[in-house]
N, C-alpha and C positions, 0 to 999 in steps of 0.2 A: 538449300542455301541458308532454310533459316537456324542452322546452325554456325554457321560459320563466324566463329570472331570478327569481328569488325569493329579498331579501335575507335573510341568515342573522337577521336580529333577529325577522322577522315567521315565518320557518318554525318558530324555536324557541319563540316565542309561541304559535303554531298546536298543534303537537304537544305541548307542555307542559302546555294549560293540557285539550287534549282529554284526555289519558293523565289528569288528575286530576279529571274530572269537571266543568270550568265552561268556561265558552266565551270565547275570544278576544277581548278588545279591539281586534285590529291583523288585518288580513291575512284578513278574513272574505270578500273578495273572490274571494280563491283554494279557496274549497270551500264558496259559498254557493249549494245547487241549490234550482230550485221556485221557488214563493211569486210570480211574476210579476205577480198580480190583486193581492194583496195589497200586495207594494211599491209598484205603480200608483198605490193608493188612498193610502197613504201619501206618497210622495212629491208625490200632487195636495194633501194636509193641506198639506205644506210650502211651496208656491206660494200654499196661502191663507192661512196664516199671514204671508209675506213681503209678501202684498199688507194686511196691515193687520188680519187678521180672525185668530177661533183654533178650535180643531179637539181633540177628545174622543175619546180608540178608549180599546175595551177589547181586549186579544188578550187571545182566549180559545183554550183547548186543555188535552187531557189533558198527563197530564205526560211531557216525552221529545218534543213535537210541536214544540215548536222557537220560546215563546215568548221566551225570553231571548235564543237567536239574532237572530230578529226584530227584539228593541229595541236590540241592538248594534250589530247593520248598520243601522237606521234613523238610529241615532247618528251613526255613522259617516259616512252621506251626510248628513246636517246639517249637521256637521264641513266638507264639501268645500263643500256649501252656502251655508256662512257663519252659521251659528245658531250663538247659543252652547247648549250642553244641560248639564243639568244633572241626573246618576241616582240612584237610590237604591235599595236595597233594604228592603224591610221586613223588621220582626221585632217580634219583642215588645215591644220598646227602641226602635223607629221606628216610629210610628204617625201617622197623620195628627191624632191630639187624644190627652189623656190628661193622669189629675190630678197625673201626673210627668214632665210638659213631654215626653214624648213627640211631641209633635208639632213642638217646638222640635228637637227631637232630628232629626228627619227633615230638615226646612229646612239644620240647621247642617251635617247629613252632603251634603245639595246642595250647601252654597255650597263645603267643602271637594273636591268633583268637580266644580265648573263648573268647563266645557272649551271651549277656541277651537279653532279650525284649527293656530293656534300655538302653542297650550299643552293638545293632546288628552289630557294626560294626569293634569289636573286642575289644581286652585291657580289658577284663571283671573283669579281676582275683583281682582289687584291688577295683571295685567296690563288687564282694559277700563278701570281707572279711570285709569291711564298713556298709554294710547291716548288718552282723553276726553281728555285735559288736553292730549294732545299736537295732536290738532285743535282746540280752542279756540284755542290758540295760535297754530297756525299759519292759521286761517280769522281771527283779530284781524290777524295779521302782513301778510296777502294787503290785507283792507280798508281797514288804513289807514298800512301803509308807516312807522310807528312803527318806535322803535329798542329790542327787546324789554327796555332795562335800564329804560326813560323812567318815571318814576309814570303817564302818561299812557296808556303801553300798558299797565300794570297793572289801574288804573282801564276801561280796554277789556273786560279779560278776566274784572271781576267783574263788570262789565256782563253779558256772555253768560250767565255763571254766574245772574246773577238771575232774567235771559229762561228758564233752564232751570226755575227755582225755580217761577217763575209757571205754567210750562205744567202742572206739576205739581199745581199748590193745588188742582184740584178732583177729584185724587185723595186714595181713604182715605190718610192719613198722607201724605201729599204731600209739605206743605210739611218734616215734620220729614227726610223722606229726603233732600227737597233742602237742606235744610240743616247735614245729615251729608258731602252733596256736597261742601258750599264748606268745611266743614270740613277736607273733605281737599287741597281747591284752597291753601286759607291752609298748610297745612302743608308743601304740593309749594312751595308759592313761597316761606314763610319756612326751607325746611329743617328743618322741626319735624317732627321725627319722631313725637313724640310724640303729636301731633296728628294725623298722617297713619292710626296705629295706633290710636285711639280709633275715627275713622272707620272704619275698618277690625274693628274689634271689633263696632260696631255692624250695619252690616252680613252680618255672620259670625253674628251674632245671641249674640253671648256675656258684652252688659251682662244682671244679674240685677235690678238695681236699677232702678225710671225716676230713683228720684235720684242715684244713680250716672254714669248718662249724662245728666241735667240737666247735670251739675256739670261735665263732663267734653266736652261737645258742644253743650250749652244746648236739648235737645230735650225735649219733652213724654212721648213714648211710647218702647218697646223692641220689640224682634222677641222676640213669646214665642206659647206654643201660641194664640192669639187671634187674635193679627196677621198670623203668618207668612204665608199666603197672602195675605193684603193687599200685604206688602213682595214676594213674587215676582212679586205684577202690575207694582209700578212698579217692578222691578229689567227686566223683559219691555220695557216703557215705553223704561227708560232709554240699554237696550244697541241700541236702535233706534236713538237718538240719536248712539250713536259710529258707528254703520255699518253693523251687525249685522241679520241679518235677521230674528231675531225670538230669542225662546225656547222650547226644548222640554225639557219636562220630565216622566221617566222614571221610574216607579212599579213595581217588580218585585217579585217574591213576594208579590202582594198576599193571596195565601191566609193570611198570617199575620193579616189582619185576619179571616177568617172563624175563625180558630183562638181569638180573643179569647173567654175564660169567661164573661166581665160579660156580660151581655146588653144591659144598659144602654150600658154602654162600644164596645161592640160596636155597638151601635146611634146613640152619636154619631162615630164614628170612619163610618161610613155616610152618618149626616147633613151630615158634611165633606164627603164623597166628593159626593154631592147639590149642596154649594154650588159643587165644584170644576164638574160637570156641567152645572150650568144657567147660570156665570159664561159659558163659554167657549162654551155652543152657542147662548146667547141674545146673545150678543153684549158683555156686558158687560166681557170680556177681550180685550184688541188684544196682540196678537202674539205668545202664548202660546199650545204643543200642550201637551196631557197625554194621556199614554200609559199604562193600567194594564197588568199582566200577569197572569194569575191561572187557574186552572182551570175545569172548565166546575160544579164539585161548590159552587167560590166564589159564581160567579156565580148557580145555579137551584136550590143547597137550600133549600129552601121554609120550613125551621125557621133556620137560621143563612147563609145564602148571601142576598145581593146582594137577591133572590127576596123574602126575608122583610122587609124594610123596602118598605114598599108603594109610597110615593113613588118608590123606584128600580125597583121590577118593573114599573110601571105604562110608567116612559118605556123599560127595558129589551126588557121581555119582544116576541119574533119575531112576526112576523105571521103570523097564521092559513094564509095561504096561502102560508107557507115548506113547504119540501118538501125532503127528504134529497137529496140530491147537486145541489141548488139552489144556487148558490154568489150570497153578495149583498153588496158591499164600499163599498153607499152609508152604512148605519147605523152607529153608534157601536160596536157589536159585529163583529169580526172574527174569525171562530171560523179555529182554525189545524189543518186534517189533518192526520193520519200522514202522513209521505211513504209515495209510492209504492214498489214494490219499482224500478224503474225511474229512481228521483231517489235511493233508498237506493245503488244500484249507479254512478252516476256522483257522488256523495259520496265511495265507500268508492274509488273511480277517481281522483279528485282529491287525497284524500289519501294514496294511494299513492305520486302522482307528486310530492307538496310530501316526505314521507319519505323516495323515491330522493335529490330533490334536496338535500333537507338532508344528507345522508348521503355526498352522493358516488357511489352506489351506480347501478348500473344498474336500471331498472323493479323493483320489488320482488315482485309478481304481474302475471300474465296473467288478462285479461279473463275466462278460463274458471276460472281459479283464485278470483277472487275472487266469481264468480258459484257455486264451489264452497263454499267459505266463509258465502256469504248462507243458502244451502239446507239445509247443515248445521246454520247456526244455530237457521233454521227448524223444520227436526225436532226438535229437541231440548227446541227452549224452545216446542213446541207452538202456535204462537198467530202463526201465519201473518197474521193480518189485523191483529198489533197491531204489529208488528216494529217497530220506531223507531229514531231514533239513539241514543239511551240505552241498549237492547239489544245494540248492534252495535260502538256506533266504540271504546270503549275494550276489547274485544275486540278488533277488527281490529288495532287500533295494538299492543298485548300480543302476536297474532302474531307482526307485522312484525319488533318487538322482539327476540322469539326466534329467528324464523331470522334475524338477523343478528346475533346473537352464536353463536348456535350452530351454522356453516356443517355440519355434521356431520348434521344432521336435515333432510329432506323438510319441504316444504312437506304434503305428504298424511299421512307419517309423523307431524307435531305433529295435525295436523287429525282425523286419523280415530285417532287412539290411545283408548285406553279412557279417559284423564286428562282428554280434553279436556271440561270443562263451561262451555258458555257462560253469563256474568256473568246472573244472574236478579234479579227484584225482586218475587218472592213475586205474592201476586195485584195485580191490576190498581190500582195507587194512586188511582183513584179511588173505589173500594169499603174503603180501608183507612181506618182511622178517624184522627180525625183531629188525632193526636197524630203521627202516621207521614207526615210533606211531607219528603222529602229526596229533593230535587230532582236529575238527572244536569242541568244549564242549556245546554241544544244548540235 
């Protein structure tokens, strides 16, 4: 591998964002080991999504097992796939409901990360609507050989636009989205920009008012903590219509909803999670994944976890005859391992040689050195069977670091010195309470 090109944008993305604790957007290719059941199952979500139908996972995992990994590379192949995706994180401030439009808060952090293959790096939402317009146009142009200045080919094109309108009506708020639609179409065709950016605000979900957006779009309703997931089905709906193969949409740290005090709050910020659940497995959502992320302490605390709302432990909760080293990637739940010391080792392998290459550098360690390195860490930080990438890689990288500023010291010399203490995170985060989620996102 240590030949393999690796552009300088995607290595320093790589190394950057591991040395600081969160995981790569770009270049997860080059040091994603494992998980092959699990991408399977995921990537078969994606084919049934594209064929018209929508799809529910929860990754579940202790933390440092490689949830957020997981939903970045899934991103990522959707990205190549043709979906647009849309992520988010949660937090206290992001919630799926809440009586300060927190859940409008989550929507509007979506719509500012929709991502195309062309535009992976968010801000999408005014490129599909430039795309739409630009095949309406050109699918009027093809049909009827019109001369695109004619009123006649005009009148073509709001023609489509209505056919769009109608398919829509017998979705919640349908007709008012398609009507925010041609809003933006009158504005592309009269150069009103100002029209194009109301559209555009509604959408983004940032009218407060509905008289606000009456006055300003001629619509009934607004995208607020209510609706929102209403407007992500027919935005799902919509981007099928320009070409796209569906939407997926990306729910991470969801333990900050287990973290909610309210109990109440807590327990409708659940009841979302329920509608989100039963839209997409019972069929009521076309073309739309959701993905949550969360721990396993989220999911099956019996007092505050996932567990404790009955409605969800009922369609959650494993089957009787699951069995520990049973692995099952047909249900809604995907519980995510520790890697193996064996998939840790061709990790800590991989990003040795994305580091030479960034660097210039020849090989940075030898297979025995870095399998020196795992062992040490091992002894020290006691807990052979929980080792993780969270334990390891901003270690490892902190090495590399040093012996290559400091050609003067051994690699054995930094390794076995009295100084060296590998990075710890006290006891096991899932017995830490639960004020203490500070996540390494590998």
């Amino acid at each position: 591998m240590a030949e393999v090109k690796i552009p300088r944008r995607l290595s320093t993305a790589i190394l950057n964002s591991l040395s600081a604790g969160v995981v790569p957007r770009v270049g997860l290719e080059y040091i994603a080991v494992g998980r092959k059941d699990e991408i399977a199952a995921l990537l078969s979500d994606l084919e049934n999504i594209a064929s018209g139908g929508a799809a529910f996972r929860f990754l579940i995992g202790r933390y440092g097992s490689g949830k957020s990994f997981m939903l970045q590379l899934l991103r990522n192949y959707a990205l190549e796939r043709n979906f647009v995706v849309a992520d988010v994180d949660l937090s206290l401030e992001r919630r799926l409901c809440g009586s300060n439009g927190e859940g409008l808060a989550t929507y509007r952090e979506a719509m500012h990360n929709l991502s195309t293959k062309t535009r992976p790096d968010g801000g999408a939402l005014v490129a599909v609507l430039e795309r739409w317009i630009s095949d309406v146009l050109a699918l009027v142009q093809r049909e009827s050989s019109l001369d695109p200045a004619s009123p006649e080919f005009g009148s073509k094109v709001n023609n489509r636009i209505l056919e769009l309108a109608s398919s829509m009506e017998g979705l919640v708020h349908g007709f008012d989205f398609a009507t925010v639609l041609s809003s933006y179409w009158r504005g592309y065709q009269e150069s009103n920009d100002e029209k194009k950016e109301a559209a555009l605000r509604w959408l983004r979900g940032e009218f407060t008012t509905k008289t606000e957006a009456r006055q300003a779009l001629g619509v009934r309703v607004i995208v607020d903590d209510n609706s929102w997931y209403d407007t992500l089905k027919l935005l799902a709906n919509f981007v099928t219509t320009v070409g796209y193969q569906g939407l997926l949409f990306l729910l991470d740290e969801a333990a900050n909803l287990y973290k909610i005090a309210h109990t109440i709050s807590r327990a409708n910020n659940y009841e979302k999670l329920l509608t989100l659940f039963n839209d997409t497995l019972q069929g009521k959502a076309e073309r739309l994944g959701i993905l949550v992320g969360g721990t396993s302490q989220f999911l099956e605390d019996p007092r505050r976890g996932l567990y404790s709302y009955e409605a969800l432990r009922t369609r959650l909760q494993e089957s009787r005859f699951r069995q520990d080293g049973l692995k099952d990637t047909s249900g809604p739940i995907l519980r995510l391992q520790v890697l193996s010391h064996e998939e840790i080792f061709v990790l800590l392998t991989r990003l040795s040689n994305v580091y030479s290459i960034h660097h210039g550098l020849p090989a940075s360690l030898s297979a025995s050195q870095i399998q020196t390195f795992m062992q040490e860490v091992v002894n020290r930080l006691g807990a052979q069977e929980l080792l993780t990438p969270r334990e390891v890689v901003r270690d490892f990288l902190a090495v590399l670091d040093l012996l290559r500023q400091n050609p003067q010291i051994t690699f054995e010399q930094l390794l076995q010195g009295a100084d060296f203490k590998p990075t710890t995170q006290g006891q096991d985060p899932e017995q830490e309470s639960s004020a203490q989620f500070a996540e390494f996102k590998l």
